[in-house]
N, C-alpha and C positions, 0 to 999 in steps of 0.2 A: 733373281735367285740362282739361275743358272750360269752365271757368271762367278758368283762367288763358292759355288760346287766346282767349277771349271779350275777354276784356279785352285782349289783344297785338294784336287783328284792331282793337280800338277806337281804340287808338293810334296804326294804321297810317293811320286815315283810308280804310277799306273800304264801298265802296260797298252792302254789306250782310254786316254784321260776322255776323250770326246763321246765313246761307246759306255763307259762310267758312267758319265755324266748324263747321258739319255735315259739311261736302264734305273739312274738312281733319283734322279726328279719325276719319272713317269710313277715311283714308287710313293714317291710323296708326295706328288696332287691326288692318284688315287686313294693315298690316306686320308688326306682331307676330305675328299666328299665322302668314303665311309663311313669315319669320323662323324660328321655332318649327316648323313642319311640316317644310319643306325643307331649310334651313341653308345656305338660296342668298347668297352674296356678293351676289349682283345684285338682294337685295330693297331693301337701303336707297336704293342708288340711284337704282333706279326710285319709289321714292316720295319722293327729293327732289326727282326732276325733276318729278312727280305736283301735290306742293305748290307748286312755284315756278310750275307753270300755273295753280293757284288762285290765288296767290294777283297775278300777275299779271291775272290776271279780274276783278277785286274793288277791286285799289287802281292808281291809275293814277299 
């Protein structure tokens, strides 16, 4: 998975594709197990509002 983040953060033209790519897979396995623990509707959400802050940080 973090291969194919790596390379989509390199296309964006991110100011550090590498730093992207940790802050925004770390964002999405801990979706996953929330996801999985709780069964909260409000986890994807909150991690795509989560991502769209990365990734607004990164590429301008």
């Amino acid at each position: 998975m973090g291969n194919i983040i790596r390379e989509l953060a390199g296309y964006t033209g991110a100011s550090d594709p590498a730093a992207m790519v940790e802050e925004m897979s770390l964002i999405m396995e801990g979706a996953y197990v929330t996801q999985q623990v709780t069964g909260s509707p409000k986890t994807a959400p909150i991690a795509r509002r989560l991502v769209n802050e990365v990734v607004a940080r990164y590429v301008s």
